[in-house]
TORKOL-4160 file (C-alpha; in steps of 0.2 Angstrom, whole numbers, padded with zeros to 4 digits, m for minus):
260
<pt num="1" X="0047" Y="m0062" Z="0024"/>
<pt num="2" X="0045" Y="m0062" Z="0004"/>
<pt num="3" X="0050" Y="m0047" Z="m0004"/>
<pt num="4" X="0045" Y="m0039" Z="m0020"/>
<pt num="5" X="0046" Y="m0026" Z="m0033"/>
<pt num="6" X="0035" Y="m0011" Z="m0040"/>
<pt num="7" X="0029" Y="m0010" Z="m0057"/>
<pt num="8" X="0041" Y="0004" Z="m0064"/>
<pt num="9" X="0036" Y="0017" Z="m0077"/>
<pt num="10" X="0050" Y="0013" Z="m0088"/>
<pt num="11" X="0047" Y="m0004" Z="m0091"/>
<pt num="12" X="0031" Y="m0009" Z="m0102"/>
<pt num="13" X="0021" Y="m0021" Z="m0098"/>
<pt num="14" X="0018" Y="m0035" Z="m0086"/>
<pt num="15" X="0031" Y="m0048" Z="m0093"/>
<pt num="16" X="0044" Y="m0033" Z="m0093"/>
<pt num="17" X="0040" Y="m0033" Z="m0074"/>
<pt num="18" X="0039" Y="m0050" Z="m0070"/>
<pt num="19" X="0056" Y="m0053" Z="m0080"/>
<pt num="20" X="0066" Y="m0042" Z="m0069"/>
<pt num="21" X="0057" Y="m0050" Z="m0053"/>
<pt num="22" X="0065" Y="m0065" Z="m0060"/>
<pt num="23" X="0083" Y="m0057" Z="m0064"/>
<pt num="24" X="0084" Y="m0050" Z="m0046"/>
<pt num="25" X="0078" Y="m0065" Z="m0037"/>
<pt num="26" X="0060" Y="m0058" Z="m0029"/>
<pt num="27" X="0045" Y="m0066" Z="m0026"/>
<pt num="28" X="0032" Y="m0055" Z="m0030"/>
<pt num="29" X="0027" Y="m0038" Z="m0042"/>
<pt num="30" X="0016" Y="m0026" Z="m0033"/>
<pt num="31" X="0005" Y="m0018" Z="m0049"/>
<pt num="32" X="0001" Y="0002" Z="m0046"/>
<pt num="33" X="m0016" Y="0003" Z="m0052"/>
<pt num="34" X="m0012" Y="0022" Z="m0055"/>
<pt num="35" X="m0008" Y="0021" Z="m0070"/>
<pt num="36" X="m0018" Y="0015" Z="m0086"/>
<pt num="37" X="m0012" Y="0001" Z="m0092"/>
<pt num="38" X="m0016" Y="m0009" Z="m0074"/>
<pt num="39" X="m0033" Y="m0005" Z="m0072"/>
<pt num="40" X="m0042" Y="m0022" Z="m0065"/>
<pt num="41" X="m0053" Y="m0019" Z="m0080"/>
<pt num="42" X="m0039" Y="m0021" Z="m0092"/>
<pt num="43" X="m0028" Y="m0033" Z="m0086"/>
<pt num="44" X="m0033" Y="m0052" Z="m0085"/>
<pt num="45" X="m0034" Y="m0062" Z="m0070"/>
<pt num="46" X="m0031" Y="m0077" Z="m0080"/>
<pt num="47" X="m0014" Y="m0071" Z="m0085"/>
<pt num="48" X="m0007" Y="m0067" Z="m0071"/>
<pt num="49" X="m0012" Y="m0084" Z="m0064"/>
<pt num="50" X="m0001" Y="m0091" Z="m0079"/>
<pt num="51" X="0013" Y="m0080" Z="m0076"/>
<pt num="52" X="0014" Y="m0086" Z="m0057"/>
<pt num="53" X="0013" Y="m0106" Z="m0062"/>
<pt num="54" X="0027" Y="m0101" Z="m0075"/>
<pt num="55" X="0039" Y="m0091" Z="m0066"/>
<pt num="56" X="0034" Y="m0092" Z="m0049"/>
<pt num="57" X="0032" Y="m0072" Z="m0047"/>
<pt num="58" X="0018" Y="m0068" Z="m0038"/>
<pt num="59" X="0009" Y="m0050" Z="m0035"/>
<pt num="60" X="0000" Y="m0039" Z="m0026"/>
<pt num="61" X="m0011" Y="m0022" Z="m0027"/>
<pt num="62" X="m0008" Y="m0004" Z="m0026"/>
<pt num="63" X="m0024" Y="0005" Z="m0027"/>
<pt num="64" X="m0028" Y="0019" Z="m0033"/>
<pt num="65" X="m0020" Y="0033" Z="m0020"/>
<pt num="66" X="m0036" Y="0045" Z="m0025"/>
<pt num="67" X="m0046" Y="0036" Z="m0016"/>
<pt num="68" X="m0061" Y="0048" Z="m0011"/>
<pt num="69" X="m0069" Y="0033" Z="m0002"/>
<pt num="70" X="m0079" Y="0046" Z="0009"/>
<pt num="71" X="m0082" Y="0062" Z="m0002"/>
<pt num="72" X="m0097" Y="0072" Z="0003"/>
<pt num="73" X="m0104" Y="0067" Z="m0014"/>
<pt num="74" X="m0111" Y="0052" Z="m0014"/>
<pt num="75" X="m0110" Y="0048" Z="m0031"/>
<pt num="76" X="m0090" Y="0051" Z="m0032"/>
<pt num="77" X="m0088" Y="0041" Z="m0016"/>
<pt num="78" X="m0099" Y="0024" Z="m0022"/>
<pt num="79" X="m0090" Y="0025" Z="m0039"/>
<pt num="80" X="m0071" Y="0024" Z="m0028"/>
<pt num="81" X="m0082" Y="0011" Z="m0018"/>
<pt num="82" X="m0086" Y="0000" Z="m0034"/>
<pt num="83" X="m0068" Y="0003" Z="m0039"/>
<pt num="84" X="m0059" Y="m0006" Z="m0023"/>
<pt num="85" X="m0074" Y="m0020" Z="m0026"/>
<pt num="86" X="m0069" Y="m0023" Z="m0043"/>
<pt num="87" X="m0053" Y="m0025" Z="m0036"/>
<pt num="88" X="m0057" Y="m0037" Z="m0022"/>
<pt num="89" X="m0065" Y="m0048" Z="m0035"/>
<pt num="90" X="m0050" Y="m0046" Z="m0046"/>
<pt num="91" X="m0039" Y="m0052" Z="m0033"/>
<pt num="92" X="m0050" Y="m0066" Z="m0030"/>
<pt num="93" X="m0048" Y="m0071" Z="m0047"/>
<pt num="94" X="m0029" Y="m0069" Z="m0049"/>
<pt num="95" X="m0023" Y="m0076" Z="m0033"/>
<pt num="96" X="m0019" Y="m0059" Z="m0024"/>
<pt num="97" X="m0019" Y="m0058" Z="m0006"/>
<pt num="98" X="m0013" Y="m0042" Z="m0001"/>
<pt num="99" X="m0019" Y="m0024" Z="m0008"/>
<pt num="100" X="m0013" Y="m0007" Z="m0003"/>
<pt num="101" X="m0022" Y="0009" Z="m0002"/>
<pt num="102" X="m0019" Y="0027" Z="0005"/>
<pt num="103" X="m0031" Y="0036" Z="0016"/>
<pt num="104" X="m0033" Y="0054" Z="0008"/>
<pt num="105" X="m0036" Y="0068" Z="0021"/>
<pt num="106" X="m0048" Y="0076" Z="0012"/>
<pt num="107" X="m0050" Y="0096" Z="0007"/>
<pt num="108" X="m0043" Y="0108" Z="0018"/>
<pt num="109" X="m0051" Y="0126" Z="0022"/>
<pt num="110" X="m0039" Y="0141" Z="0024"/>
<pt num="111" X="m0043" Y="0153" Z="0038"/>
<pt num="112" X="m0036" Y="0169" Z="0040"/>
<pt num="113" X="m0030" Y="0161" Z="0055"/>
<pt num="114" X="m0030" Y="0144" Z="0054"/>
<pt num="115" X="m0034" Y="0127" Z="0040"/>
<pt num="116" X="m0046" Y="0117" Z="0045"/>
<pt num="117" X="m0050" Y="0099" Z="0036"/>
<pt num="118" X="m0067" Y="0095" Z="0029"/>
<pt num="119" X="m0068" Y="0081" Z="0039"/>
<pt num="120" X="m0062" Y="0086" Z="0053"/>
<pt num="121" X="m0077" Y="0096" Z="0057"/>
<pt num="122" X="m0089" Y="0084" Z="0048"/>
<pt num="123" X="m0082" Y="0067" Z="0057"/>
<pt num="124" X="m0099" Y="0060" Z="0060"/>
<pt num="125" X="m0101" Y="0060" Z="0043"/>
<pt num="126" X="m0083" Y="0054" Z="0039"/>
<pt num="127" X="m0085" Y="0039" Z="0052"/>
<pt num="128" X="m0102" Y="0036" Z="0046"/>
<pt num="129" X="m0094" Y="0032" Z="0028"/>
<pt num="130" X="m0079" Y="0022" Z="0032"/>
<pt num="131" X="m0091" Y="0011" Z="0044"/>
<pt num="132" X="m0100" Y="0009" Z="0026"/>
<pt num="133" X="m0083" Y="0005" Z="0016"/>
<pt num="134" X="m0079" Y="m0008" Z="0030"/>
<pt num="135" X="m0092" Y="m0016" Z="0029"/>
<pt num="136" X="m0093" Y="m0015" Z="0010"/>
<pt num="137" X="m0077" Y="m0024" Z="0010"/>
<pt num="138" X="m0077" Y="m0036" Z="0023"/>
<pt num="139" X="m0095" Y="m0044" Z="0015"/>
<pt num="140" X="m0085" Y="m0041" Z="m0002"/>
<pt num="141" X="m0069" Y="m0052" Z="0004"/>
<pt num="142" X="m0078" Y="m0065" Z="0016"/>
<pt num="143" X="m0067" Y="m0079" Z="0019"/>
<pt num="144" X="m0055" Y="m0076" Z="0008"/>
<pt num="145" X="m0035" Y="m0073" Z="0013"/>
<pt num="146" X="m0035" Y="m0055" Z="0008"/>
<pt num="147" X="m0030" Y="m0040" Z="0017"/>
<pt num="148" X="m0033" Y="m0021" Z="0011"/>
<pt num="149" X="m0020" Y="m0014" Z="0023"/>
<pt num="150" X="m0018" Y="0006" Z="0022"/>
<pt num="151" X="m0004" Y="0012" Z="0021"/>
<pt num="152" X="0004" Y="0031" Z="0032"/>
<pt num="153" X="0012" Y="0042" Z="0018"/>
<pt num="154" X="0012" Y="0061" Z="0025"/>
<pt num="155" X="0004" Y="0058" Z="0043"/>
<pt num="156" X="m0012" Y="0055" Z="0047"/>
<pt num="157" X="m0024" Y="0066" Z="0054"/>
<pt num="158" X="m0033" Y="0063" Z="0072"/>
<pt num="159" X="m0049" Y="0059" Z="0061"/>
<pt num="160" X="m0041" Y="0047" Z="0051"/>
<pt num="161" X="m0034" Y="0037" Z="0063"/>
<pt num="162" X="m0050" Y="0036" Z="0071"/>
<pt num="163" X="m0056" Y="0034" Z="0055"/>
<pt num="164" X="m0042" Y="0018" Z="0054"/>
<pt num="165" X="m0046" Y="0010" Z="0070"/>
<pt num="166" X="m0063" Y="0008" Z="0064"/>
<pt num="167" X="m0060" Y="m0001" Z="0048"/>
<pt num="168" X="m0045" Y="m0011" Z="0059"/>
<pt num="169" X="m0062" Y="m0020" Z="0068"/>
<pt num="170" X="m0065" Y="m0029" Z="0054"/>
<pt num="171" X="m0051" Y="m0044" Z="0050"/>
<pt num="172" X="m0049" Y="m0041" Z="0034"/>
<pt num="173" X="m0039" Y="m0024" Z="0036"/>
<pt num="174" X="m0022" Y="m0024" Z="0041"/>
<pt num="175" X="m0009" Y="m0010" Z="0039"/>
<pt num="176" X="0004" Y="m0007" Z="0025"/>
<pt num="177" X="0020" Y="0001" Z="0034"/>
<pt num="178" X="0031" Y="0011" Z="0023"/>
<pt num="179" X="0045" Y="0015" Z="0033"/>
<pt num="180" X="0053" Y="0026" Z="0020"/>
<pt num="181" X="0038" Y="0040" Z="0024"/>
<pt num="182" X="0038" Y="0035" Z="0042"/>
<pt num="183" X="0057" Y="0045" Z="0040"/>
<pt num="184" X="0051" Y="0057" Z="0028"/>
<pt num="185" X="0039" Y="0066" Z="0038"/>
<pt num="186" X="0049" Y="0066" Z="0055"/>
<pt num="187" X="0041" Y="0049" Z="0062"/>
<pt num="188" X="0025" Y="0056" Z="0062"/>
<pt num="189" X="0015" Y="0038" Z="0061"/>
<pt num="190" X="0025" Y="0031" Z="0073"/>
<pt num="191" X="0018" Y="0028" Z="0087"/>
<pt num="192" X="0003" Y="0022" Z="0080"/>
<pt num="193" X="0012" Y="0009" Z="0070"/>
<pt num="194" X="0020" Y="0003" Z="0087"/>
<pt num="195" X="0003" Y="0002" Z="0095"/>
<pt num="196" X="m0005" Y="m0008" Z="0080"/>
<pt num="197" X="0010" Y="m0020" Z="0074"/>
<pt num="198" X="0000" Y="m0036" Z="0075"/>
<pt num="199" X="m0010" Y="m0027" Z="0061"/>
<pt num="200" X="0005" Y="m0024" Z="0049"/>
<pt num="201" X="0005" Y="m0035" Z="0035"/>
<pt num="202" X="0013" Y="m0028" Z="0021"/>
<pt num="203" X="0027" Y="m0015" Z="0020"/>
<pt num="204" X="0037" Y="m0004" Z="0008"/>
<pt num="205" X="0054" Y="m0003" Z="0011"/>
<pt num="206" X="0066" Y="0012" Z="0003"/>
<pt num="207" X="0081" Y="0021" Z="0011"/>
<pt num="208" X="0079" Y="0039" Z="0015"/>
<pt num="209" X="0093" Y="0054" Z="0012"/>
<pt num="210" X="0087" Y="0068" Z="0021"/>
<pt num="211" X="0069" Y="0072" Z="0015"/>
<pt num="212" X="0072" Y="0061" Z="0001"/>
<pt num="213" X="0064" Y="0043" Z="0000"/>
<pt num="214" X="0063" Y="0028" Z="m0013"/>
<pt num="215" X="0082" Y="0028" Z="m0011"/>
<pt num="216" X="0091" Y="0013" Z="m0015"/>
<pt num="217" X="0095" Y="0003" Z="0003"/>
<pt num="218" X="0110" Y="0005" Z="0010"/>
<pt num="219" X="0115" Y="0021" Z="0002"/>
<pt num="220" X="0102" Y="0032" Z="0016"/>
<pt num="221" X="0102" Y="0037" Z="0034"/>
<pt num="222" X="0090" Y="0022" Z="0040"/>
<pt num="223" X="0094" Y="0008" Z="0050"/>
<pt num="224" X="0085" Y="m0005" Z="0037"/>
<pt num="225" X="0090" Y="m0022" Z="0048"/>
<pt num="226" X="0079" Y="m0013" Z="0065"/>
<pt num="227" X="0065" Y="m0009" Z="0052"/>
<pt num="228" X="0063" Y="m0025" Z="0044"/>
<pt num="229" X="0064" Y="m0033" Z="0065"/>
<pt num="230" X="0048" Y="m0020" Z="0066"/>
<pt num="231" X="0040" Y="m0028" Z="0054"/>
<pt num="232" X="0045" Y="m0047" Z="0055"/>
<pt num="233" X="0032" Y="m0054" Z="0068"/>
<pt num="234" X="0018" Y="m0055" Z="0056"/>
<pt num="235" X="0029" Y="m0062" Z="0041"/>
<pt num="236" X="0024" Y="m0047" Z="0028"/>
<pt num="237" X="0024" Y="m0046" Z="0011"/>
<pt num="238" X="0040" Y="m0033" Z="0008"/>
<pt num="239" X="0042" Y="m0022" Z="m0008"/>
<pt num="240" X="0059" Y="m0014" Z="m0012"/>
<pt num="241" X="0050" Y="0003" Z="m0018"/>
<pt num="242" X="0063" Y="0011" Z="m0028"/>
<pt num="243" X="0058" Y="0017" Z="m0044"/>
<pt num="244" X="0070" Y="0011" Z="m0058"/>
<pt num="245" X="0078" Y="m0003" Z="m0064"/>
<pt num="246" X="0095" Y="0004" Z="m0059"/>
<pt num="247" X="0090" Y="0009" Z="m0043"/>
<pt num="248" X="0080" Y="m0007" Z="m0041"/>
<pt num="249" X="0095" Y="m0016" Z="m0045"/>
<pt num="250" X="0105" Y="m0007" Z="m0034"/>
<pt num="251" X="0093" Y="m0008" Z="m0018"/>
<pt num="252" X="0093" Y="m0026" Z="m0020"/>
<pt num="253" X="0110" Y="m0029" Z="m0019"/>
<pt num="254" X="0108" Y="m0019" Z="m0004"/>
<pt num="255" X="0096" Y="m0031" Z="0005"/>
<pt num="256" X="0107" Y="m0045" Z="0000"/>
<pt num="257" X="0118" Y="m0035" Z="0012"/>
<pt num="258" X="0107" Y="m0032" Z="0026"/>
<pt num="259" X="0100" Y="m0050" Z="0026"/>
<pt num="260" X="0120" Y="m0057" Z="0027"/>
């Protein structure tokens, strides 16, 4: 396993990033395309390209997390579509291989008695556009070593994980396991990350404390060694997913730890 560290709001710029990869000893910065100065649009392929053959750091993608891939309005969801094929080309172009996105559950509808999701009455139609986005994707990747793996945040839905298991029949999805929100939310993606292991290929690890997550390891209630043993069969891409450079620092020194 490699392991890696998020972009973090604090520091400015790439070469910021890419430094403290190189301070802490990781291999790889995961840029967060939520924010505006690592829009695919705006950053250069080229550079990052030099920055690897300089230092050795390499990266990966955090999409979007908006991702309305299968919004009833057709011209939202193709501009979300054109945004994830402007970053497959991107990654092509800078040597990425592994991207991240979340799989949103859509609007909810409150019943006097009940919520309902949009899309869990209109699953035809939901099915009916991620078969499109896979195979969107898929033509868009080809032969390339790339993976768009989704990643569980709050727990997903019945329809999404149908939803999942259909892009999942394409090889070019895999699964991003963040085993910090798998704790969060009382396990809820559990069992389907058991029952889809071979498909995890990337994964964010943070400790948790209670309901709080991006903790720095070692310092939480997770048994870190047992979730990285989860993980290790496919030989994941791993980001330490703590959010500043003091907590980054200290969750490294955490996994320096746990490896032995």
């Amino acid at each position: 396993m490699k392991f890696g560290m998020p972009t973090l709001l604090e520091l400015d710029g790439l070469q910021a990033n890419v430094d403290l990869a190189q301070k802490l000893g990781l291999s790889f910065v995961e840029i967060n395309a939520n924010v505006p100065e690592f829009q695919v649009d705006v950053l250069d392929p080229l550079e990052l390209l030099r920055f690897t053959q300089s230092t050795g750091i390499n990266f990966t993608l955090h999409l979007d997390e908006y991702l309305s891939i299968t919004d009833p309005n057709l011209k939202i969801a193709h501009a979300y579509l054109n945004s994830v094929l402007e970053s497959i080309e991107f990654a092509k172009k800078a040597k990425i291989n592994r991207l991240t996105m979340h799989m949103i559950p859509g609007v909810v509808f409150t019943l006097p008695t009940q919520k309902i999701y949009v899309y869990e009455k209109y699953t035809a139609y939901y099915m009916e556009r991620l078969e499109h986005f896979r195979d969107e994707v898929t033509q868009a990747i080809g032969d390339q070593a790339i993976k768009l793996c989704i990643e569980n945040t709050e727990g997903f839905k019945p329809y999404m994980r149908e939803g999942i298991e259909c892009l999942l029949k394409s090889p070019v999805f895999g699964l991003t396991y963040d085993c910090g929100h798998n704790a969060r939310y009382e396990q809820v993606d559990d069992d389907f990350m058991k029952a889809h292991q071979p498909s995890i290929h990337h994964m964010h690890l943070h400790d948790v404390i209670g309901k709080k997550d991006h903790q720095p390891l070692g310092t939480g209630d997770l048994d870190l060694k047992a979730e990285l043993a989860f993980v290790a069969m496919n030989h994941p891409s791993v980001v330490v997913e703590v959010k500043s450079v003091g907590a980054l620092t200290l969750a490294v020194a955490g996994l320096k730890n746990i490896l032995g």
